[in-house]
C-alpha positions, 0 to 999 in steps of 0.5 A, spaced: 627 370 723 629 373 729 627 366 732 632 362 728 638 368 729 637 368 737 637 360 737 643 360 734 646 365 738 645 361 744 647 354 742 654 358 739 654 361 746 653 353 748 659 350 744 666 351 747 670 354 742 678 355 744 679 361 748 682 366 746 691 366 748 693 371 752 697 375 745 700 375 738 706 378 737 708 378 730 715 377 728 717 379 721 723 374 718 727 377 712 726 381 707 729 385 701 736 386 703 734 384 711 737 379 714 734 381 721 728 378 725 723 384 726 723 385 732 730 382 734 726 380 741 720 380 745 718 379 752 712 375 752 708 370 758 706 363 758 701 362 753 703 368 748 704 366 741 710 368 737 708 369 730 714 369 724 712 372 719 717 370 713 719 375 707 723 374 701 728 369 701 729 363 704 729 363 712 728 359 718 726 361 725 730 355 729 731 354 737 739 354 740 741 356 746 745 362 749 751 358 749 751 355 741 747 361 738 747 357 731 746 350 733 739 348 733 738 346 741 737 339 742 729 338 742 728 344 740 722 347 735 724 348 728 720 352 722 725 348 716 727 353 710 721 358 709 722 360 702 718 366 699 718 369 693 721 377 691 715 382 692 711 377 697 709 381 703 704 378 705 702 373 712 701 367 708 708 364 710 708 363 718 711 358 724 708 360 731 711 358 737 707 358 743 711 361 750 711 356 755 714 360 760 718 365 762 724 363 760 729 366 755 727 362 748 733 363 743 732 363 735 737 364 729 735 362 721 740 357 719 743 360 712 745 367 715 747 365 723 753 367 722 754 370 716 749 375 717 749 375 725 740 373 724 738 371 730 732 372 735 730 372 742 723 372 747 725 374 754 732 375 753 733 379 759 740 383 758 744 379 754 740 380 747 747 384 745 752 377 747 746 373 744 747 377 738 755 378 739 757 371 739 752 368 734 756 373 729 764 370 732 761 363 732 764 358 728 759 356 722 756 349 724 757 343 718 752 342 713 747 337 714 749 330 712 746 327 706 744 320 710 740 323 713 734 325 709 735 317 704 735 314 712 728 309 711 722 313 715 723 311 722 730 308 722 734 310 729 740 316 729 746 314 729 749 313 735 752 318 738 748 323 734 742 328 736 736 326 736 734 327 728 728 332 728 723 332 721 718 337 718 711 333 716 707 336 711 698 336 712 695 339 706 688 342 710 682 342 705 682 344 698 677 344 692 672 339 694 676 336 700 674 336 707 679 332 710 686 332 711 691 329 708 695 326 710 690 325 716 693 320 721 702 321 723 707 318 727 710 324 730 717 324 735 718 329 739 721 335 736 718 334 730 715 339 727 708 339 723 707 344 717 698 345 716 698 348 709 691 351 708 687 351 701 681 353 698 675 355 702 676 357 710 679 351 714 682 351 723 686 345 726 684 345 733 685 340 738 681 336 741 679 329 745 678 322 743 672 323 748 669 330 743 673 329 737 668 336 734 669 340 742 676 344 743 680 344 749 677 348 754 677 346 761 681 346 767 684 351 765 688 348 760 686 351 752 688 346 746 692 349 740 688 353 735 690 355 728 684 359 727 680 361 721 685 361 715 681 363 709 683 362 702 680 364 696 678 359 690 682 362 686 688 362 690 693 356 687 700 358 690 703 361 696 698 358 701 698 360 708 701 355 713 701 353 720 707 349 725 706 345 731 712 342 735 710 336 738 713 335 745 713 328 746 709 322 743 702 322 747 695 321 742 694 329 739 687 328 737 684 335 732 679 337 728 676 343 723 671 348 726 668 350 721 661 349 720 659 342 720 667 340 716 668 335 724 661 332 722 663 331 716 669 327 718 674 332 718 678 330 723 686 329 724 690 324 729 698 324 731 700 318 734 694 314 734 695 307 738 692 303 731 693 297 735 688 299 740 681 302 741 682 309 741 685 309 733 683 314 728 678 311 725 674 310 732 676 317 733 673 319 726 667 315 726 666 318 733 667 325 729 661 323 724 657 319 729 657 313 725 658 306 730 664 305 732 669 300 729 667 293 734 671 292 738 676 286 738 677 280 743 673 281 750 674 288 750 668 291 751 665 299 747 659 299 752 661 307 754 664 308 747 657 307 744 653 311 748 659 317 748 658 317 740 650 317 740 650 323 745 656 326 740 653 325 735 646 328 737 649 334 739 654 334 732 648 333 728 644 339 731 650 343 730 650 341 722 644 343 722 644 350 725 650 352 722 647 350 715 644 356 713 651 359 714 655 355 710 
């Protein structure tokens, strides 16, 4: 037995899992009677996760700018309206945003910019009191137009107008469910992907197309993680979320770190090319160590095959170590 543990602690030692970010700085959104970000500002370095937090009511954590506190920036992240049950103070509704730099990132909640002076700041330096000031004397921004949510999926903006942002919504696991759903998007840049983890004990974690079951973690560069977010079997409400922005259209490959869930075909895409070689259902027979699909024309899956059997190899050793556990 103490063989068998000993092997699995070195073969743990062997798969690249996510290094950890340089912090987490929590941030609590509302409250009963609060209409505040708590803190109202952080200072943070590249890398930093900014975790909101929201409570009661109905809130957002947006991005503007200096200039125009409440009106969202264009590109900019948006957590959409997060509503929370009175009484409920727990961490289960949350957006994060990871600090690309040392710059000043501005926020404000949508229905109480204005009214209520709700804004937020990471790095603001010395102007966190004008940012404040100026969201409470600014003009209330229009309410959002009707068309724009009947507007057929994908169909452009009007012209002259800024680039429509959106919320997509992927259900991660469930009772019996090891997938997601749905697990293949197209995304546009700002737009914004809300994971929403059910029952047992899940991760998003990204990859590549190369190693659909191996996080990000050379070169210096650390893919997104959400970390293990467990929920119980009896849980059927308030289950705890996760938000990513997309920066721009590039193929994002991710999978669930549990056990043997990516062998098992527990893969997500955003922005897969279909009409390619590298599409989702390459990526996920990649994942499962099935043969990839044949390819079309001339192209040739030489290096595909031969990548997929040693993935494969090695996933199916890490099921089978990990199956005591599970």
């Amino acid at each position: 037995m103490l063989f068998s543990i000993a092997s699995c602690a070195a073969l743990l030692s062997l798969v690249a899992f996510p290094q950890a970010h340089a912090a987490d700085l929590k941030v609590v959104v509302g409250g009963p009677d609060t209409f505040a970000f708590n803190p109202p500002s952080v200072n943070a370095v590249a890398g930093d996760r900014v975790i909101f937090s929201f409570r009661e009511k109905s809130h957002s954590a947006t991005q503007s700018t200096l200039a125009a506190p409440c009106v969202q920036a264009p590109g900019g992240f948006d957590s959409g309206l997060v509503p929370v049950a009175a009484g409920d103070v727990s961490d289960n509704h949350t957006a994060i945003y990871t600090v690309q730099n040392a710059d000043p990132v501005w926020v404000f909640c949508k229905p109480h910019c204005q009214s209520k002076g709700m804004v937020f700041a990471i790095n603001p330096g010395d102007k966190l009191a004008q940012y404040q000031a100026a969201a409470k004397a600014s003009t209330p921004a229009a309410p959002a137009t009707p068309a724009v949510s009947s507007a057929a999926p994908g169909a452009p903006a009007p012209s002259g107008a800024p680039p429509l942002s959106g919320n997509h919504q992927v259900i991660v696991g469930g009772t019996g469910k090891l997938y997601f759903s749905p697990s293949n998007i197209t995304a546009k840049a700002g737009d914004t992907i809300t994971f929403q983890f059910q029952q047992k004990n899940h991760t998003v974690t990204q990859s590549t197309f190369a190693d659909p079951c191996k996080p990000i973690s050379a070169n210096g560069k650390t893919g997104f993680d959400s970390g293990f977010r467990p929920v119980d079997a009896s849980v059927t409400t308030n289950f705890p979320t996760w938000t990513l922005q997309i920066n721009d259209t590039t193929p994002i490959w991710a999978f669930c770190a549990q056990g043997n869930h990516c062998t098992s075909g527990m893969v997500f895409a955003v922005n897969a090319v279909e009409s390619g070689p590298n599409n989702f259902e390459a990526f996920k027979n990649k994942a499962t160590g099935a043969s990839p699909p044949s390819p079309s024309g001339s192209a040739s899956g030489g290096a595909s095959i031969k990548m997929t059997s040693g993935a494969g190899f090695a996933a199916v050793f890490v099921a089978l170590a990990f199956g005591l556990f599970l």
